[in-house]
C-alpha positions, 0 to 999 in steps of 0.5 A: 249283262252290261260289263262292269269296269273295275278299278286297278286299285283301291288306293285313290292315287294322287295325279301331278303334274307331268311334262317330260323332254323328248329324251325322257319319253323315249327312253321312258317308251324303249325301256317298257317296250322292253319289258313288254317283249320279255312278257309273252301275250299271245292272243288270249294270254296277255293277263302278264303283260297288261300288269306291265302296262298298270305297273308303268302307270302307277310308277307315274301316278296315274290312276288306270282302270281295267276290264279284263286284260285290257287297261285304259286312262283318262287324262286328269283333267277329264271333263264328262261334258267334253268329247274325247278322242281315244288313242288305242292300240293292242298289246297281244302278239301272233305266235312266233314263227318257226324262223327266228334266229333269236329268242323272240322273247328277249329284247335285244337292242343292236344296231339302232334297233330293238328285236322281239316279238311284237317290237314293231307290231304294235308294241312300238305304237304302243309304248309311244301312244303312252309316252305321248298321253304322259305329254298331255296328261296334266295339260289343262283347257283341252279342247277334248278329252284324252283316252287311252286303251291298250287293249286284247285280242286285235290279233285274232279279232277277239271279242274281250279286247275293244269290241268289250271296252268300247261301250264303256268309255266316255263320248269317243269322238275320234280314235287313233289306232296304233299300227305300223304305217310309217307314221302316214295316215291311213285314211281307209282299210280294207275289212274281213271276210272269211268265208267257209265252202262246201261243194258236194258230188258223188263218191266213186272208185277212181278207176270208173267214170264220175261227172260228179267229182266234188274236187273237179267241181270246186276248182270250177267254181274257184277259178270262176270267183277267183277272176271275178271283178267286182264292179265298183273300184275304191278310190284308196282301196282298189278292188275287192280282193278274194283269196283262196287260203285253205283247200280239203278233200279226200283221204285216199288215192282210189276214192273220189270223196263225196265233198269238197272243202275251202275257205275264202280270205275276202278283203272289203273295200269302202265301197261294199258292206261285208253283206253285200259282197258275201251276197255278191260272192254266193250269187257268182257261185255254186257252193254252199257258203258260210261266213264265219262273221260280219263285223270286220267291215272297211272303213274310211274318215273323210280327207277333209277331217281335222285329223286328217288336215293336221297330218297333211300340215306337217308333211304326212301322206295319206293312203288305203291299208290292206291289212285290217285292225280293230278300226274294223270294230270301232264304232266311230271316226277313226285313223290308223298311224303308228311307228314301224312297217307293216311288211314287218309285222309277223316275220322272223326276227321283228324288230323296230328301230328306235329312231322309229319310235322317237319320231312316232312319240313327235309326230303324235305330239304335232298332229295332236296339238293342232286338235287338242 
């Protein structure tokens, strides 16, 4: 059955016009990423928090729609004839981790930075993404259309956030995903693959001989695909890499188990499908394996796109990310850029600094009046 969109409100609101100083978009962006981190949105339970992001809208007249949790406008002079380019990025968080030396729910501002859970991943390309669509809101004679969705789910790779909404928004030619990169471009990221594994053998008392141990035999074939090499080498991704993350089997010390249990953390480059490498991994092993899915495949935009351009003209660099996003879901032309450092993303204590924001709202402005 198609989704249906359905409006926030049923009071048809009147747009203005809307220009704003640098000043006043900051302050506008570190004020809701504020209200943003005291409003917990973990994967799956972000309803709070996407009424945070109407309610900003509606404080400046702007009219948005929603699908789910997940919220989305067009600029207002929006033109169905016209090809659009998205801005997206997520407004769910991972749980907080066991290390935090604060709340990870209270905004805290010290120092040039703002602590909270989500502050640098992505709540600081999230509000700068809004400040920046206010920018442009009421600008007339647009080249393209300007979207923008704050959407559900990126953590966990959902199926209600983008993957949901992305049908229903009008002739996206380009995205911009909002991520941690240090306002670079990231012109290429690595997809998923999580691969579940069995091995079988045969159960025994420890105290007798047994060629078939389900453990032993695992190792084998672990150790074999963990140093394999795959033959083709991206340009920005590198190689392909296979990482061991989980590893199950047996209950007790004088019983060799039957089976063997694991799962395989796999990171795509551009140069495979996520097909072609299970295929590849499978032929190279003897366990039974099991992709949990196929859908979270690299991707790549070509270095001579006008985005892309637009970042080399004002002194942005370009490079491979390691860490997937929803790019891997998004079914066209994209880039990932955003304010903040992916190695912060996830650890104790997150927090962003505001001068991070501000040159993320400028640097968003600069790329996109060269392709506006």
């Amino acid at each position: 059955m198609k989704a249906i969109c359905i409006t926030t409100s049923t009071k048809k609101m009147t747009a203005q016009k809307l220009k704003y100083s640098t000043e006043e978009l900051l302050a506008n962006a570190t004020d809701l990423l504020k209200k943003i981190i005291a409003t917990p949105s973990l994967s799956k339970d972000e309803y709070d928090v996407s009424l945070v992001i109407e309610a900003f809208f509606h404080q400046k007249n702007i009219p948005t729609k929603r699908q789910k949790n997940n919220i989305w406008a067009v600029n207002q002079f929006f033109d169905e004839n016209k090809p659009s380019i998205l801005l997206n990025t997520h407004h769910d968080t991972v749980k907080p981790n066991k290390a935090f030396t604060m709340d990870p729910f209270i905004p805290v501002e010290k120092d040039g930075k703002i602590f909270g859970l989500g502050s640098n991943d992505a709540g600081a390309s999230l509000v700068s993404m809004i400040q920046v669509f206010l920018h442009f809101y009421a600008e007339e004679n647009l080249s393209h259309n300007l979207i923008i969705a704050l959407t559900a789910e990126e953590e966990i790779s959902g199926t209600d956030g983008i993957n949901m909404l992305f049908p229903l928004l009008p002739n996206v030619e380009l995205a911009i995903v909002g991520e941690p990169t240090q306002m670079n471009l990231a012109i290429a990221e690595k997809g998923l693959l999580v691969i579940d594994g069995e091995m079988t053998g045969t159960a025994s008392h420890a105290a007798h001989p047994n060629d078939d141990n389900a453990i032993v035999k695992t190792l084998v074939d672990l150790q074999h695909i963990l140093n394999y090499k795959f033959p083709k080498v991206s340009s920005y991704l590198g190689d392909v890499k296979v990482t061991l993350s989980v590893l199950n089997a047996g209950t007790q010390h004088n019983v060799v188990p039957e089976k063997c249990n694991f799962t395989l953390d796999v990171r795509v480059t551009d140069e495979y499908t996520n097909h072609e490498v299970f295929d590849i991994i499978q032929s190279e092993m003897k366990s039974k394996l099991t992709a949990r899915s196929f859908r979270l495949n690299s991707s790549r935009i070509a270095e001579n796109h006008p985005i892309v351009q637009a970042g080399l003209d004002i002194g942005r660099t370009t490079y491979g990310s390691p860490t997937s996003s929803d790019q891997a879901i998004i079914p066209c032309t994209s880039v990932k850029i955003g304010p903040g450092d992916s190695k912060r993303s996830h650890t104790a204590d997150e927090f962003i600094y505001i001068s991070e924001i501000k040159e993320g709202i400028e640097i968003y402005i600069k790329i996109l009046e060269k392709i506006l």
